[in-house]
C-alpha positions in Angstrom: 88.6 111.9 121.6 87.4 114.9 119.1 88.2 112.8 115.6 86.1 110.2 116.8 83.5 112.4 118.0 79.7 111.0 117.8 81.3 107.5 116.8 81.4 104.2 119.5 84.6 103.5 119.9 87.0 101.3 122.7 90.4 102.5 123.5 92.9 99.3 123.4 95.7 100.8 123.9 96.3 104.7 124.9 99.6 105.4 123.1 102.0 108.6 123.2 99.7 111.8 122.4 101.0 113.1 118.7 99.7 115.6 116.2 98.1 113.7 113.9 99.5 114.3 110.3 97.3 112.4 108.2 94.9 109.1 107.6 95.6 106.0 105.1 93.6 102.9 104.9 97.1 101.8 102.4 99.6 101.1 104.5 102.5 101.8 102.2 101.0 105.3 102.0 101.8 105.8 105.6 103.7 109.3 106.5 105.3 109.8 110.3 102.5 110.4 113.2 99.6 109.3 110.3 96.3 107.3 111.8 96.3 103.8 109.6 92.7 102.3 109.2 92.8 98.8 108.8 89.5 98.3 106.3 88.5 94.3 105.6 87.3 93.5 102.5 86.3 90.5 100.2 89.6 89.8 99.6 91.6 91.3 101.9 92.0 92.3 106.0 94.0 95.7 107.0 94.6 94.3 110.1 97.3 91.9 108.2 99.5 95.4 107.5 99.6 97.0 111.0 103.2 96.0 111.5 103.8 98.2 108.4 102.1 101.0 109.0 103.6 101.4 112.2 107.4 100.8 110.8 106.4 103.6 108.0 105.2 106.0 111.0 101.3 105.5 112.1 100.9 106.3 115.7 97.5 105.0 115.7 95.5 101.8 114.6 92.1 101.9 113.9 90.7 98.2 113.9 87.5 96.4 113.8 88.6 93.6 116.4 90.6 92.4 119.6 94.5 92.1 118.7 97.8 91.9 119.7 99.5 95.4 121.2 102.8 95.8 119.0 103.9 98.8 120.7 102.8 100.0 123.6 103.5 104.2 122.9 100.6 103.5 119.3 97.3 104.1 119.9 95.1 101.3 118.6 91.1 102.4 118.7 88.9 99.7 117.9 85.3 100.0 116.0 82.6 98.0 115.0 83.5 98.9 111.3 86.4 100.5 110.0 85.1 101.6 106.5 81.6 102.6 108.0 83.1 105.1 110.2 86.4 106.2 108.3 84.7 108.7 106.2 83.3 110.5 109.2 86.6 110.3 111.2 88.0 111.9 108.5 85.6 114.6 107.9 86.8 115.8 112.0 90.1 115.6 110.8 89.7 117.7 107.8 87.1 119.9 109.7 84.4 119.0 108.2 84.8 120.3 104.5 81.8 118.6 102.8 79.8 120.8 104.8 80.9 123.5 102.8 81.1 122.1 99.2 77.9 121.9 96.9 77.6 117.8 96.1 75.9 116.2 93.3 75.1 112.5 93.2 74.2 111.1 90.1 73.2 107.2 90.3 71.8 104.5 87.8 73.1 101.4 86.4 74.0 103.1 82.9 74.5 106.4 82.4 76.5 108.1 85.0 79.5 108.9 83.8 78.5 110.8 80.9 75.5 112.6 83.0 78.7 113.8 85.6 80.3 115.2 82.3 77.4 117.2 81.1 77.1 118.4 84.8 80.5 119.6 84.4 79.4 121.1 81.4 76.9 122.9 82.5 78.2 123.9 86.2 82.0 125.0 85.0 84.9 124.6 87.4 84.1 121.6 89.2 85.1 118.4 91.3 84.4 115.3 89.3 84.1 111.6 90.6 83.5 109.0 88.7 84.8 105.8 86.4 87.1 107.8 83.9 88.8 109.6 86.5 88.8 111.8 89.6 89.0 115.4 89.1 89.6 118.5 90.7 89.7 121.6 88.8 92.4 121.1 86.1 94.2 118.3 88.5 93.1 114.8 87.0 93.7 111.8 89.0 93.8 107.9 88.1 89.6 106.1 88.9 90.2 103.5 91.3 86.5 102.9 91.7 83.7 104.6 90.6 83.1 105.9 93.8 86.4 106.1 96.1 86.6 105.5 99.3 85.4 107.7 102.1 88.7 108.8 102.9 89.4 110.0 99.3 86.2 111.7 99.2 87.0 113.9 101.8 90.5 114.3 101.0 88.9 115.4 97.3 86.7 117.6 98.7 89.4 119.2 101.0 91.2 119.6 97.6 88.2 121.1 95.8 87.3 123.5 98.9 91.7 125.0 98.4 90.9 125.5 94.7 87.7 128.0 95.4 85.4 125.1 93.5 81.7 125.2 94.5 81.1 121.6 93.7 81.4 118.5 93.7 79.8 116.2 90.8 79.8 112.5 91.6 79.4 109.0 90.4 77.6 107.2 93.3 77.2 103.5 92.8 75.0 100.6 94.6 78.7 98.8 95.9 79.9 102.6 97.5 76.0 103.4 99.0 76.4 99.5 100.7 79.7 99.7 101.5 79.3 103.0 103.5 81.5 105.1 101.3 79.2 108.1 100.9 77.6 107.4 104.8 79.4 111.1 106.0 77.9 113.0 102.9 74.5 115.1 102.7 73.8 115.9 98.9 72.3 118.6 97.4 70.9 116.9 94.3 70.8 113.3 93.4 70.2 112.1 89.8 68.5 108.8 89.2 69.4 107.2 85.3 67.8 103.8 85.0 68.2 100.8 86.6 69.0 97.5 84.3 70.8 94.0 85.0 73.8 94.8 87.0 75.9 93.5 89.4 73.6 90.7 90.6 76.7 88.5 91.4 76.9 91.3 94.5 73.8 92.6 95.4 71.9 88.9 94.9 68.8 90.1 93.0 67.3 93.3 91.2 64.8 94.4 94.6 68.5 94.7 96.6 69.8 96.2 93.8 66.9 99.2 93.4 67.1 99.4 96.9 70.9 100.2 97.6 70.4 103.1 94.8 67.5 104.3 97.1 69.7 104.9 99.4 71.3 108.0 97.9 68.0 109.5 98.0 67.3 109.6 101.5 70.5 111.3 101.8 69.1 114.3 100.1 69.3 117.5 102.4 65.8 118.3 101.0 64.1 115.2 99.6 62.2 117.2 96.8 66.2 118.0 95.1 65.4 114.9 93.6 66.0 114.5 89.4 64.3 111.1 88.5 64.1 109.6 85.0 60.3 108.6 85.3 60.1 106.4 82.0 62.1 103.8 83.7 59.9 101.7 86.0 61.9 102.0 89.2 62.2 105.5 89.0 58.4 106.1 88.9 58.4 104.6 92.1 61.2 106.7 93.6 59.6 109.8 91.9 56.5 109.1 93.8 58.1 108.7 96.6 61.0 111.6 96.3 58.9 113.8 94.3 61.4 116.7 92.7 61.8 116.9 89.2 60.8 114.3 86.8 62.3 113.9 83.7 61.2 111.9 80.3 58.9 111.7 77.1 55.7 113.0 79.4 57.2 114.7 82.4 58.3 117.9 84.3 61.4 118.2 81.6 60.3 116.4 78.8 62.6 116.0 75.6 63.0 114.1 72.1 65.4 113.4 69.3 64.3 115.8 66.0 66.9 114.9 63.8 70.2 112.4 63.7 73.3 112.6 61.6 76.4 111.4 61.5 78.1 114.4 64.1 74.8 115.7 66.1 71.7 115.0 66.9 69.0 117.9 67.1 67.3 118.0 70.6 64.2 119.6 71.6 63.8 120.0 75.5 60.8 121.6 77.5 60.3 122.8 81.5 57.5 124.6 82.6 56.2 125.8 79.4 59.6 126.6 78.4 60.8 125.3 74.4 64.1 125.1 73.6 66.1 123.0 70.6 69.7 122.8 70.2 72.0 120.6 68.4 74.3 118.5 70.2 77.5 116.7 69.5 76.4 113.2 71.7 74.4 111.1 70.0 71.2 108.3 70.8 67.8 108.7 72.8 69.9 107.0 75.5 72.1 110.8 75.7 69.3 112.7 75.3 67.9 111.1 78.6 71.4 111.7 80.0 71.3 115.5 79.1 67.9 116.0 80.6 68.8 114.2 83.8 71.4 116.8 84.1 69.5 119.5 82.9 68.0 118.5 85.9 70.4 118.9 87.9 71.3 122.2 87.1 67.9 123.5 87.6 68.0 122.3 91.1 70.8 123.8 91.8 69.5 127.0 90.9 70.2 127.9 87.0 68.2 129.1 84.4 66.6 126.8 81.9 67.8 128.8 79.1 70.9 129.5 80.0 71.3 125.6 80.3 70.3 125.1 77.3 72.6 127.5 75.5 75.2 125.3 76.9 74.2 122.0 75.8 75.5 123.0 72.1 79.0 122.8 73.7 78.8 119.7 74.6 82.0 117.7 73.8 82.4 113.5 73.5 82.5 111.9 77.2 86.2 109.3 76.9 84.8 105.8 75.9 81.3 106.6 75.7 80.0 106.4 71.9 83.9 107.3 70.9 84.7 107.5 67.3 88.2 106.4 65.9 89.1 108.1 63.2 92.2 107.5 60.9 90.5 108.3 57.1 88.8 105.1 56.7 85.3 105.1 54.3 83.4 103.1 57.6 82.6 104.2 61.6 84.5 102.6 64.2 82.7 103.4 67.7 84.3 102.6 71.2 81.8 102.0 74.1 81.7 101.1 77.6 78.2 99.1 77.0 78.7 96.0 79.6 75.6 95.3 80.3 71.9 94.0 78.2 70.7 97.4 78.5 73.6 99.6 77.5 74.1 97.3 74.8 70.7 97.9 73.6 71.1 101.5 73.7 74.3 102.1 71.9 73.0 100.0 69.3 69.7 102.0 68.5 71.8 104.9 68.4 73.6 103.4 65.7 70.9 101.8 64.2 69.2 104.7 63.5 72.3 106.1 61.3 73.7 103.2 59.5 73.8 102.9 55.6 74.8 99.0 55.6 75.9 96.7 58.2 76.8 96.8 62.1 79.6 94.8 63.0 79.6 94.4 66.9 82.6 93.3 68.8 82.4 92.7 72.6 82.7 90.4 75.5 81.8 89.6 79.2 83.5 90.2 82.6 84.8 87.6 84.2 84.2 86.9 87.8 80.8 88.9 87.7 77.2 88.8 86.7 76.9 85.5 84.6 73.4 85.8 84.2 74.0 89.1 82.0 75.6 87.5 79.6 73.4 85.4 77.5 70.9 89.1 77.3 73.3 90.6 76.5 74.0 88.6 73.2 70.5 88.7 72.6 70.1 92.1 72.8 73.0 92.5 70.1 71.5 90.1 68.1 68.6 92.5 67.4 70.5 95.5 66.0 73.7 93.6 64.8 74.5 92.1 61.2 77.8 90.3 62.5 78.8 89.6 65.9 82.3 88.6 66.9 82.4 87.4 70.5 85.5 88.1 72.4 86.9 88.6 75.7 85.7 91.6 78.0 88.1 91.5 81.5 88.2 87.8 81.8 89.8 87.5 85.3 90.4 84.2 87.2 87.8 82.7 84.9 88.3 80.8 81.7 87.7 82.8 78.9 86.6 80.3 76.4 84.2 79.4 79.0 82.8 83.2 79.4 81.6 83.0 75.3 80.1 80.0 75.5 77.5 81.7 78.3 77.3 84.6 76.1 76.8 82.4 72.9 73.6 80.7 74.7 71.3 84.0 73.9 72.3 83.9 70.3 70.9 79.8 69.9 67.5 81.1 68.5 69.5 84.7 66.7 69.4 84.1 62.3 72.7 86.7 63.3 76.5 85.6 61.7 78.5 85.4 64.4 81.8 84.2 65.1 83.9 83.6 68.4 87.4 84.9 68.8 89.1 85.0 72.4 91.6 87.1 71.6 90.3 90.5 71.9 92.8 92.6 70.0 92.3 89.1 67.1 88.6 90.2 67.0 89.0 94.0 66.7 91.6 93.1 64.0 89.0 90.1 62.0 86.1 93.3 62.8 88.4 96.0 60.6 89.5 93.2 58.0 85.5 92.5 57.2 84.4 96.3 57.0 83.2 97.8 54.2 82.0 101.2 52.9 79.9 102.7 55.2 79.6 99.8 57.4 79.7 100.3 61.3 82.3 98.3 63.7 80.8 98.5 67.4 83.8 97.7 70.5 81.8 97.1 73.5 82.0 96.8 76.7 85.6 98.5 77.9 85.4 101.8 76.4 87.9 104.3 78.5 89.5 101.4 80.0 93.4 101.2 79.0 94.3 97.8 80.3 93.0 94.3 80.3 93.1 92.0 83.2 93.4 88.7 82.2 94.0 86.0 85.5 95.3 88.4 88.1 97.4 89.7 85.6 96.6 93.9 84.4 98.0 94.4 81.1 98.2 97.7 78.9 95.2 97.3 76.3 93.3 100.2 74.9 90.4 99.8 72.2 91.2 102.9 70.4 94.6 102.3 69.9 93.7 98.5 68.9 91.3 99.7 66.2 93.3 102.6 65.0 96.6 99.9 64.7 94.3 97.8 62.3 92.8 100.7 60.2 96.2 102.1 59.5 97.3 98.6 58.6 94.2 98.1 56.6 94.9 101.3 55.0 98.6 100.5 53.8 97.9 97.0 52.4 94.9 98.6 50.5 98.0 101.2 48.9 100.3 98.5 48.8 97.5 96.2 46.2 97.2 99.6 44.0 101.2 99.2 43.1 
């Protein structure tokens, strides 16, 4: 059978031969004559929706185990795994097309997203993937995961190749390089950010973790299109292993922070001899690390260094990453998708190394992952932060309540103020009533995110227009005292 060419497969049933219109792994996607993939997951088995897929039109079943024939003119295929070999059965059915695209991994525990938007940047008309959003061209699509499934990989790609675009800039996290997602892809470049305290509740320790990023690296066409940020200790041992370009304080492409203010930070970068500084509108050593990983990039793919460079001063704010809300109030309000120790820490130096007076920093904990995360990161906010008001992240099935008092463990031996305040859109409200002149308010931890998913409940909730609500509210009671 040609789509399932070079895969092992065993024929259950041989149904009525059909044109084949189109795959889904959702069966309430399903079109007339479409293949339906039943995928298993943590929480869920495919295999529960094949009478629904066929009534919607699938005349053929992909499954990963021995079951009941409904219909004797469908075609049911069985495989070992369904999601390991979707992307490539896909691929035959598209014919092929990430063969003929130009992909760009870029992985790490913090970072990626805005290193794909710099990429983008730098690149022009490209395909994006990542946690904001999935984007082709000018077409913008809602981010299920940070890396989709296969199937929607190589249905972007197919997208990308009908739109003339050249590349394809993604996201690739540890769950997708695991979970077989990216298994049908080759990759021209891979980035490498850091690696921090992540998603232990999944991958069980940091050594499983470091080596499920690996993995994007021996997918590398040419293993020296590597682009490694060598200051962080795991990637010196990928960059000795990968080679390719290095990137950091002493490397291949070195760079520093000059000069901070309150719109731009004023970068100096170097490659090969090469000296270039530019002012650009992100701001923290944490960006500037993100900037040369991409720079990075871009030079692997083939572009000058300074013509790079002449882009960086273009550079617009990435959605949720180091966001400012402005509505005419005398103090910074900063939106962030910092979840973890490490992000934490490096939003916070950023904005340590502008404030005039205080930092006042909001933020949370996930519920239903990583617990051991959260006492560091309340010890890491501790260091930077003048007041902390703990509050809830994305609690989920777990007790939020609960959630602080982990968090509140790493602030035992902290001389910090703190207070605890479940209610999230409570705390952003108490964070706006307390500001002052010049003071700094830090939202952490959901940044671009417009909902909040409290039990198994996803409800409409969007930092930005939280804190702008309570500055404008702030700002008419202020009025209000004058008369």
């Amino acid at each position: 059978m040609e789509l399932f060419q070079g895969i092992n497969y065993k024929i259950l049933n041989k149904g009525k031969e059909v044109e084949y219109t189109g795959i889904e792994y959702d069966s309430r996607k399903i079109k007339n004559n479409n293949i339906f993939f039943a995928l298993e997951g943590k929480n869920f088995d495919g295999h529960k929706y094949i009478k629904m897929a066929i009534e919607n039109g699938a005349k053929m079943i992909v499954v990963s185990k021995e079951l009941e024939i409904l219909h004797k003119d469908i075609s049911y295929i069985e495989v070992e795994d369904t999601r390991k070999i979707m992307g490539q059965v896909a691929s035959n059915f598209y014919n092929k097309p990430e063969k003929k695209i130009k992909i760009i991994g870029v992985t790490g525990t913090n970072g990626k997203t805005t290193s794909t938007y710099i990429l983008e940047s730098l690149l022009g008309k490209v395909a994006r993937i990542g946690t904001v959003e999935y984007k082709v061209g000018d077409e913008v699509f809602e981010a299920v995961n940070t890396t989709p499934e296969s199937l929607d990989i190589i249905k972007i790609i197919d997208l990308a190749l009908k739109k003339n675009i050249e590349y394809l800039v993604m996201e690739v996290s540890s769950h997708a390089l695991e979970m077989a997602r990216v298994d049908m892809l080759d990759f021209d470049v891979a980035v490498f950010t850091n690696l921090s305290q992540d998603h232990l509740d999944y991958h069980e320790n940091m050594e499983k973790y470091f080596l499920a990023k690996r993995k994007l690296f021996l997918k590398l066409k040419d293993k020296r299109k590597s682009v490694i940020n060598i200051d962080d200790n795991n990637g010196k041992i990928l960059s000795n292993e990968f080679k390719g370009i290095s990137y950091g304080e002493k490397a291949i492409l070195s760079g520093k922070v000059l000069e901070y203010n309150l719109s731009h930070m004023k970068i100096e970068l170097t490659y090969k001899g090469d000296t270039y500084v530019k002012n650009v509108k992100l701001m923290g050593l944490f960006n500037l690390y993100n900037i040369m990983g991409a720079v990075g990039g871009a030079l692997q793919l083939g572009f000058e260094f300074k013509n790079i460079c002449d882009k960086l001063e273009n550079l617009s704010a990435v959605p949720g990453r180091f966001q400012i809300v402005e509505a005419g109030q005398n103090y910074m309000v900063v939106v962030d998708y910092a979840h973890t120790p490490d992000g934490l820490k490096n939003i916070l130096l950023a904005l340590d190394s502008i404030k005039k007076t205080r930092i006042i920093t909001v933020f949370g904990a996930g519920g239903d992952r990583d617990k051991t995360k959260r006492p560091l990161m309340a010890l890491e906010a501790s260091k930077y932060s003048d007041y902390i008001i703990l509050t809830s992240d994305n609690p989920r099935t777990e007790n939020p309540k609960l959630i602080l008092d982990d968090v509140e463990k790493g602030l035992e031996n902290s001389n910090v103020f703190y207070e605890k305040q479940v209610n999230r859109e409570e705390a952003i409200k108490r964070a706006i009533e307390i500001a002052k002149k010049d003071d700094i308010i830090l939202i952490a931890g959901k940044g671009h995110e417009t909902y909040q998913i409290i039990a198994n409940e996803k409800i409409h909730f969007d930092d930005r227009e939280i804190a702008k609500k309570y500055i404008l509210e702030n700002k008419l009671q202020e009025v209000l005292i004058c008369f």
